[in-house]
ROPALUM-136650 format. One record per residue (C-alpha): z, y, x; residue in three letters. Coordinates in pm, whole numbers, padded with zeros to 5 digits, always signed. Example, Ala and Ser with C-alpha at 12.3 -4.5 7.8 and 13.67 -1.06 7.14 Angstrom:
// residues 2
+00780-00450+01230ALA/+00714-00106+01367SER/
// end
This chain:
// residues 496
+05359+00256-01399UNK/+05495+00315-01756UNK/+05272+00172-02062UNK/+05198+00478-02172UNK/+05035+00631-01868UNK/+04871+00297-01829UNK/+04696+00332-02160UNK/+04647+00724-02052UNK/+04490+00577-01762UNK/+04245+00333-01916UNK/+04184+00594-02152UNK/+04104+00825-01901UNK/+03882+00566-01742UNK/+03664+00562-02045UNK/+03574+00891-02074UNK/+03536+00890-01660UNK/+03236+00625-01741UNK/+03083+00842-01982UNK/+03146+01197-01782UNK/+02965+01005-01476UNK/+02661+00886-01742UNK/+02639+01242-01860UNK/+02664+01392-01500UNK/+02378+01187-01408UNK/+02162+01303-01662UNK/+02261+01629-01598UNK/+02111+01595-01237UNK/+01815+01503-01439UNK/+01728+01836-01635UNK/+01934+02066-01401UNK/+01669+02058-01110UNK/+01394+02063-01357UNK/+01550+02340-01547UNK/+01569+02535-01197UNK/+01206+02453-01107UNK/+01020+02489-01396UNK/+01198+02869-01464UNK/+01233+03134-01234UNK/+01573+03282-01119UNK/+01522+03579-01399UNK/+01442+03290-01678UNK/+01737+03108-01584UNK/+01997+03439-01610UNK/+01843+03476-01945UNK/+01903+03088-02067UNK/+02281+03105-01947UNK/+02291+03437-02080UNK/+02171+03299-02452UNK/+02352+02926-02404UNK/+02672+03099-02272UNK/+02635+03347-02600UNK/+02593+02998-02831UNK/+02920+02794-02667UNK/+03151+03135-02789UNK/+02984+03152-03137UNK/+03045+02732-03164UNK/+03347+02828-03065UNK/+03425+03035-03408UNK/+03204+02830-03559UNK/+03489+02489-03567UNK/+03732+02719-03697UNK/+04002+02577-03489UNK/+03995+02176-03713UNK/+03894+01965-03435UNK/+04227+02058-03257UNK/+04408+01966-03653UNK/+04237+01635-03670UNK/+04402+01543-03323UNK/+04744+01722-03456UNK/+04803+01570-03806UNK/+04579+01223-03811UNK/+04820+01015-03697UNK/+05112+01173-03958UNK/+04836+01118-04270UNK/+04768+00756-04132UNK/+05178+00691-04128UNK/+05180+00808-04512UNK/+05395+01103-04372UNK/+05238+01349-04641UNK/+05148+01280-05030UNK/+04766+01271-04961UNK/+04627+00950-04795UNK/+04413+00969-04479UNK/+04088+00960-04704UNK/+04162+01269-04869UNK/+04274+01389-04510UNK/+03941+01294-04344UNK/+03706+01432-04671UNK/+03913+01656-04642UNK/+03810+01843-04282UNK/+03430+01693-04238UNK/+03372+01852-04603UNK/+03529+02167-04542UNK/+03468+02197-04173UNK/+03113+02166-04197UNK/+03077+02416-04499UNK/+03274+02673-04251UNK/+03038+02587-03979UNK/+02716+02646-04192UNK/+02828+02919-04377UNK/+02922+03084-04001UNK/+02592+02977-03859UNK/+02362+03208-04180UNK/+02598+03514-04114UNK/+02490+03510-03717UNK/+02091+03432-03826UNK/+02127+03771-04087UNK/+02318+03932-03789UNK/+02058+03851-03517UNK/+01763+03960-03756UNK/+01913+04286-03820UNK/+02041+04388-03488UNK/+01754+04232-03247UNK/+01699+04546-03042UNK/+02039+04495-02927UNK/+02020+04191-02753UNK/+02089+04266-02370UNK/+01734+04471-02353UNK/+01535+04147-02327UNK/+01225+04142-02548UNK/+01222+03762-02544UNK/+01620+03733-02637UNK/+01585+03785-03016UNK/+01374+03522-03100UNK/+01541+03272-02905UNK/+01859+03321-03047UNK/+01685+03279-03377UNK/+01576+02969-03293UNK/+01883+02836-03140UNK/+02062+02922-03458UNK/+02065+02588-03571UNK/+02314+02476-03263UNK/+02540+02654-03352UNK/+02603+02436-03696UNK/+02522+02097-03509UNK/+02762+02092-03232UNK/+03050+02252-03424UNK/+02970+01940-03659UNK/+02991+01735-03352UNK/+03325+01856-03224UNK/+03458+01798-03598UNK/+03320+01407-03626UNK/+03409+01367-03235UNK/+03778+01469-03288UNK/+03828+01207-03535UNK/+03715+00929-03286UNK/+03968+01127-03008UNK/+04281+01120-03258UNK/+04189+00703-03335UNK/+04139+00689-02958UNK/+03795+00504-02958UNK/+03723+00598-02641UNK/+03468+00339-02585UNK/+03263+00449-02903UNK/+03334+00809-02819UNK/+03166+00812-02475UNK/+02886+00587-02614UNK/+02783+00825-02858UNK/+02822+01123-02624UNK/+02632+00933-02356UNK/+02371+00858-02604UNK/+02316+01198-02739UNK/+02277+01339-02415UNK/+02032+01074-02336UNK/+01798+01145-02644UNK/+01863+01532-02626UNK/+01707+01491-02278UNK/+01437+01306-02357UNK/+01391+01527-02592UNK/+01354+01843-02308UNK/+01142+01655-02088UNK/+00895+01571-02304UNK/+00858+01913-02495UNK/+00856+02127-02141UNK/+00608+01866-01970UNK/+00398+01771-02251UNK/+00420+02097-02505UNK/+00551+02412-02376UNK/+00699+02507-02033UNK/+00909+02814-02207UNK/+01222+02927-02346UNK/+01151+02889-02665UNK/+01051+02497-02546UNK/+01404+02410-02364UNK/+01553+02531-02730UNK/+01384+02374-02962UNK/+01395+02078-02769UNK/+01778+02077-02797UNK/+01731+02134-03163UNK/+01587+01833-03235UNK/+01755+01585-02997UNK/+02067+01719-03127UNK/+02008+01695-03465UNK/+01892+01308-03401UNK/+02262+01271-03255UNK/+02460+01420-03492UNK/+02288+01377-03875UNK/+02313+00962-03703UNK/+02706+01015-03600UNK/+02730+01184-03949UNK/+02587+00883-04192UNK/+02811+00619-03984UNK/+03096+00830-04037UNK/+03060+00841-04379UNK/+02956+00466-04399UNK/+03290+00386-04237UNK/+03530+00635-04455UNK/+03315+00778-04771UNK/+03323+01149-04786UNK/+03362+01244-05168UNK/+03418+01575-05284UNK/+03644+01499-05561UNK/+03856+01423-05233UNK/+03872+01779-05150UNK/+04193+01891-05094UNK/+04329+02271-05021UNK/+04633+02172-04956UNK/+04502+01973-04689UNK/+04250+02214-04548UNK/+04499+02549-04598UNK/+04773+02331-04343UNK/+04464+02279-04124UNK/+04359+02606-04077UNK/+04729+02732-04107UNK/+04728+02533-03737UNK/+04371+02500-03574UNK/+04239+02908-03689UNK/+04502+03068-03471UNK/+04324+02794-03202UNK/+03989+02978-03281UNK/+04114+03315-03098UNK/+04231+03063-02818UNK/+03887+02895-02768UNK/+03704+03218-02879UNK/+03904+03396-02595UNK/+03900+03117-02383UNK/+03513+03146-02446UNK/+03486+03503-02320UNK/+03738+03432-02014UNK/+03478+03170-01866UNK/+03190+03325-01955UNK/+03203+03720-02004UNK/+03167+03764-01612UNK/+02806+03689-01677UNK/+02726+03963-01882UNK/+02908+04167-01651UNK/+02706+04083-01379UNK/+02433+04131-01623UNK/+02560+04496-01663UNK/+02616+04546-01296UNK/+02332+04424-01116UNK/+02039+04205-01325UNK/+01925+03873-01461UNK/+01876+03753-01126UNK/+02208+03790-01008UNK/+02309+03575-01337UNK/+02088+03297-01253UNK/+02177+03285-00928UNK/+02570+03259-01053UNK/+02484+03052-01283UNK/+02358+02793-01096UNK/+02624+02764-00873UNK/+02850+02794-01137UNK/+02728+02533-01371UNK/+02656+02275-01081UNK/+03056+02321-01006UNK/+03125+02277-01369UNK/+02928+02003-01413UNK/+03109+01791-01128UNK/+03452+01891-01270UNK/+03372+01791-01590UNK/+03418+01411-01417UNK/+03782+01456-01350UNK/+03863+01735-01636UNK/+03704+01636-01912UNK/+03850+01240-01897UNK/+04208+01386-01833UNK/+04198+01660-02074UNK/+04038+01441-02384UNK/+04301+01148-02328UNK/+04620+01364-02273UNK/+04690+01530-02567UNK/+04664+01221-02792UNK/+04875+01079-02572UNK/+05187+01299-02516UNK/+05154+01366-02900UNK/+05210+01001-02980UNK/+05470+00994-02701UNK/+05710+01294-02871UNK/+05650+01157-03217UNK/+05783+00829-03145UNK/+05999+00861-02785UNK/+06111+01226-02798UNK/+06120+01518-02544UNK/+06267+01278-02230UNK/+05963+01039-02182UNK/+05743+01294-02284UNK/+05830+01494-01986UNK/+05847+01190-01770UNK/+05452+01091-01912UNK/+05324+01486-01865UNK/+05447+01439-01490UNK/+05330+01167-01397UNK/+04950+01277-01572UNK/+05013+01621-01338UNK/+05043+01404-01060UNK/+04758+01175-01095UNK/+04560+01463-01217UNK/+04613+01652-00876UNK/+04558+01342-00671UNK/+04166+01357-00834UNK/+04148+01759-00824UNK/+04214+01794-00493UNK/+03931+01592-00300UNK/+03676+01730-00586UNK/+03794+02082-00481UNK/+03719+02004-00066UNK/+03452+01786-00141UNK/+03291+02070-00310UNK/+03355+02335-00059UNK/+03209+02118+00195UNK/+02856+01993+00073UNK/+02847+02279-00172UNK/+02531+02479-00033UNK/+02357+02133+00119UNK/+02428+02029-00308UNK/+02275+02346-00428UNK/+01980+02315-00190UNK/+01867+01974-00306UNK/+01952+01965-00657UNK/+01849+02376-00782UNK/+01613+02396-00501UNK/+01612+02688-00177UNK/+01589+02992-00444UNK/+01931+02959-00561UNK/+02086+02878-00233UNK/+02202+03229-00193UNK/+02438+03152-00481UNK/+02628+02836-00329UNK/+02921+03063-00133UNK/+03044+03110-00469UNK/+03156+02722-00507UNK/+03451+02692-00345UNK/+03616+02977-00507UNK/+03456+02841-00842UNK/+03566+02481-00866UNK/+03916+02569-00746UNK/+03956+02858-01033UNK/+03788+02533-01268UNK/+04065+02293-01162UNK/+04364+02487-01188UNK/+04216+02543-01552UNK/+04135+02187-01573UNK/+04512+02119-01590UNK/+04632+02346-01896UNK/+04652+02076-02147UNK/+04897+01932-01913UNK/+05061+02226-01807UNK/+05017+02420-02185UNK/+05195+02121-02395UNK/+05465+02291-02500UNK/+05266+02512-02675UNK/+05042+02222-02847UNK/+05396+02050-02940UNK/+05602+02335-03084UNK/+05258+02461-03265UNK/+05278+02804-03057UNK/+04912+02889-03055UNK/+04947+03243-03149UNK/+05147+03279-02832UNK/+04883+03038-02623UNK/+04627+03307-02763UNK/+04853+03586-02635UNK/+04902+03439-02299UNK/+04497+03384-02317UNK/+04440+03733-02406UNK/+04622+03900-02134UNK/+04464+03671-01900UNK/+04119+03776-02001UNK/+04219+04157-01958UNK/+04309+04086-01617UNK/+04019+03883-01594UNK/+03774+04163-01724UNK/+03945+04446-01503UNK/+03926+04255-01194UNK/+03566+04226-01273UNK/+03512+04558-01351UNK/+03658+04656-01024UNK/+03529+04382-00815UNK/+03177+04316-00926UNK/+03008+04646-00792UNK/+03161+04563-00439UNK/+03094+04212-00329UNK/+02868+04102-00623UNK/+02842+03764-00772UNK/+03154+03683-00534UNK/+03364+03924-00684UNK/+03329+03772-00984UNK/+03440+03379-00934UNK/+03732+03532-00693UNK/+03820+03730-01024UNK/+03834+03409-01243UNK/+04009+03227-00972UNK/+04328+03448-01013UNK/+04314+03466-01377UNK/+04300+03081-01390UNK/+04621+03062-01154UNK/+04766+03365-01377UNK/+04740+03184-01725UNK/+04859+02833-01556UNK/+05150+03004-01407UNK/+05261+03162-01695UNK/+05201+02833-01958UNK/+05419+02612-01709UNK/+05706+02842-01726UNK/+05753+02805-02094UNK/+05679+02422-02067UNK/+05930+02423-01791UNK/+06181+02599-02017UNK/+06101+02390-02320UNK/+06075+02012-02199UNK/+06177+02019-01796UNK/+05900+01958-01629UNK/+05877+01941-01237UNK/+05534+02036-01098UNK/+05497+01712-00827UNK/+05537+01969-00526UNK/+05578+01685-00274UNK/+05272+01477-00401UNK/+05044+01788-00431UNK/+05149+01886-00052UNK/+05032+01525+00051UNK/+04684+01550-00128UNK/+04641+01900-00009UNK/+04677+01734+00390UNK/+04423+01489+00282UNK/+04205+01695+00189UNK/+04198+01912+00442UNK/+04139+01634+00668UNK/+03846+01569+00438UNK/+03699+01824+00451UNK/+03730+01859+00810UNK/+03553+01506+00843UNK/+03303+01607+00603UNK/+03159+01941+00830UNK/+03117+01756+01129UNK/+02858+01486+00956UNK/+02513+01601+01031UNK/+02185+01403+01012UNK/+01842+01551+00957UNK/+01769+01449+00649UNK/+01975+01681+00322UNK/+01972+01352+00078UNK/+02149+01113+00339UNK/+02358+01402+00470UNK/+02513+01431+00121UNK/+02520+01093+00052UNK/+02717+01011+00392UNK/+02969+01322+00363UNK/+03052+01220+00014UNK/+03135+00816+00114UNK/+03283+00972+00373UNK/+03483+01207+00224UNK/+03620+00964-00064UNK/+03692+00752+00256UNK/+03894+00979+00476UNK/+04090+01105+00187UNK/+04199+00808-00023UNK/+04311+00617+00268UNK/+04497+00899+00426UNK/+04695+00928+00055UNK/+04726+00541+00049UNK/+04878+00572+00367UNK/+05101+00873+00313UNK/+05183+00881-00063UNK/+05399+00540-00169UNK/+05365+00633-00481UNK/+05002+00598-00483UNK/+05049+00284-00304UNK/+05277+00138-00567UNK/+05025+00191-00831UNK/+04766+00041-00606UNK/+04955-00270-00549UNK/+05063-00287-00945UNK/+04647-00291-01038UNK/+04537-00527-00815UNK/+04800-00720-00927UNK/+04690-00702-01286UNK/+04325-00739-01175UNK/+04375-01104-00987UNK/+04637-01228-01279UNK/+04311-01168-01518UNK/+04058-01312-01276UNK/+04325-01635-01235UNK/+04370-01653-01676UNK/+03965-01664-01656UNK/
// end
């Protein structure tokens, strides 16, 4: 195990604590979310929340992925400004951006509110959830600067935190206030702006933001690289979540929610393996070409593939497997009908899950117009397959259409990264955690008792069971590694 993916690892680690923490509160407000609103009241929430995540996304203007690019070059002196100027810089700037983007889309929704998916109730809400759009383009800004100094312990805290109070936040307003909509919104509202105006003032505690710091210089080369990035995220925006509003068009609200659901309860588990890979690789393999060059680079990026496919693969099984039991206890019976969309779903999510590995060429060579390209055609195909599937099997033609786009985009990123740097997808290794997790989920569907709760809870001991010994067994790879972190672990416990 090289030092680099051993810091990628501990990294990773990190943000696995705080993905857990958030997943649990998650299980928190999704089952209230599901019980408190009806199936046609939760098509309309993803409908406006989905509608939110793509404005956010043109909202950041593309900086948080140019804090993670150029901090560490203004913190090595490698330009004429000083990291001060760099960080006034981007918070200043970015946040004027976001608020100036957030007034255009309240005059927009105030002038065009009989166009809003022919839902009397829509308008207001997205009035009200405006002010979202300003605080969590904010937070992506202040959180990127705490990814590119890899604090990952402060990083998750804060996340963790804000979650926490933004929850708190929900329950009390829909238990003790108002049971609506317009509730579950303003709730978020003020949880979130708790979070972030706190994040804000220790930011600017810790590095003083002064305008007289302003420089456009700075901020032209940052939008020169991150506001190509906006049609990526804007795109990759509509790719994830313009099969809702398709559904919307094709069948109704209830169809949505019952997507939804299903959707979002696979997103929410691979958010424990993605999310932790995704936010410590990039800083990574950045630091790794600046300093090593192209050959351990490649060496670091396959070695993340692997380990990334050795915790994709049991999350995909696992999911199949105690996906409808899942749905049943945690959304409750009305969305059951949903759950044979999972499998499909969280296999389409995990392929995607691996772009930043798969895609760093593109982040290395600064080709985001052509990452935007490749996105673009992906969400064409995306759309059409929709369009042709949707109208015959329903909410399943739409995750099998996202499923092939996600395999089409990652297929075409690796070739270039293949071209560029050499990398060798871990064929062998993938084959092995494939068997095992076949054999999982095998295991898995013949564990019955007659109780849902300790059914999942046994299948999913069970399942982490079957499979990790099976790889320890059959992988030495995985074995080495094992062997090399216990060994670490007793040499501490023996210094102690």
């Amino acid at each position: 195990m090289t030092a680099s993916l051993g810091r990628f690892l501990r990294h990773s680690t990190h943000y696995s604590i705080g993905e857990i923490l958030i997943l649990l509160s998650t299980l928190v407000s999704f089952p209230i979310t599901t019980r408190i609103f009806a199936v046609h009241e939760y098509g309309i929430m993803n409908l406006i929340s989905n509608a939110l995540l793509v404005l956010v996304a043109c909202a950041k203007s593309g900086l948080q992925n140019s804090v993670v690019r150029y901090y560490d070059e203004y913190a090595e002196n490698k330009h004429p400004q000083g990291l001060p100027v760099f960080i006034s810089t981007l918070l200043l700037g970015g946040m004027a951006l976001a608020l100036m983007f957030t007034l255009v889309w309240i005059i927009a929704t105030t002038s065009f509110s009989e166009f809003w998916f022919g839902e009397s109730i829509v308008p207001g809400l997205l009035l009200l959830s405006s002010g979202l759009i300003f605080l969590r383009a904010s937070e992506s800004l202040l959180l990127a600067f705490l990814r590119a100094e890899q604090q990952t312990i402060f990083f998750n805290s804060y996340r963790v935190v804000a979650k926490y109070v933004t929850l708190a936040s929900i329950l009390v307003i829909l238990f003790f206030v108002s049971r609506t909509l317009t509730g579950f919104y303003g709730a978020q509202l003020l949880g979130m702006s708790l979070a972030v105006f706190t994040l804000l003032g220790w930011r600017a505690r810790k590095n003083p933001l002064h305008l007289g710091d302003f420089s456009g210089t700075v901020f032209r080369q940052a939008l020169v690289y991150g506001f190509p990035l906006i049609g990526f995220e804007f795109v990759s925006m509509l790719l994830t979540y313009l099969d809702r509003y398709l559904i919307h068009f094709f069948l109704d609200a209830t169809a949505v929610g019952l997507y939804s659901a299903s959707y979002n309860l696979a997103d929410y588990l691979k958010d424990i393996v993605v999310l932790p890979f995704a936010t410590a690789v990039m800083p990574v393999y950045m630091q790794i070409w600046a300093k090593k060059g192209p050959e351990e680079t490649r060496k670091f990026l396959q070695s993340a593939l692997r380990t990334y496919g050795l915790f994709a693969v049991p999350l995909i099984f696992g999911c199949a497997a105690v996906g409808e039991n899942f749905i049943r206890i945690i959304a409750s019976e009305k969305f059951v009908a949903g759950s044979a969309i999972i499998p499909w779903t969280i296999a389409g999510l995990m392929i995607n899950g691996a772009l930043p590995i798969l895609a760093a060429s593109h982040y290395i060579q600064k080709k985001t117009r052509r990452l935007v390209g490749i996105l673009t055609l992906t969400m064409i195909v995306n759309v059409t397959a929709n369009w042709l599937l949707i109208p015959r099997l329903e909410i399943m033609g739409a995750t099998i259409a996202k499923a092939f786009s996600y395999l089409l985009m990652a297929v075409i990123v690796t070739i270039y990264t293949r071209r560029f740097i050499g990398l060798q997808i871990p064929w062998a290794a993938l084959m092995k955690y494939l068997f095992a997790g076949g054999l999982m989920f095998l295991a898995i569907k013949t564990t019955h008792l007659a109780h849902p709760w300790l059914d999942l809870i046994l299948e999913v001991i069970l399942g982490a069971l079957v499979y990790f010994i099976i790889v320890f067994i059959i992988d030495r790879v995985f074995r080495e590694n094992v062997d090399i972190f216990l060994r670490k672990q007793l040499g501490l416990l023996r210094r102690r």
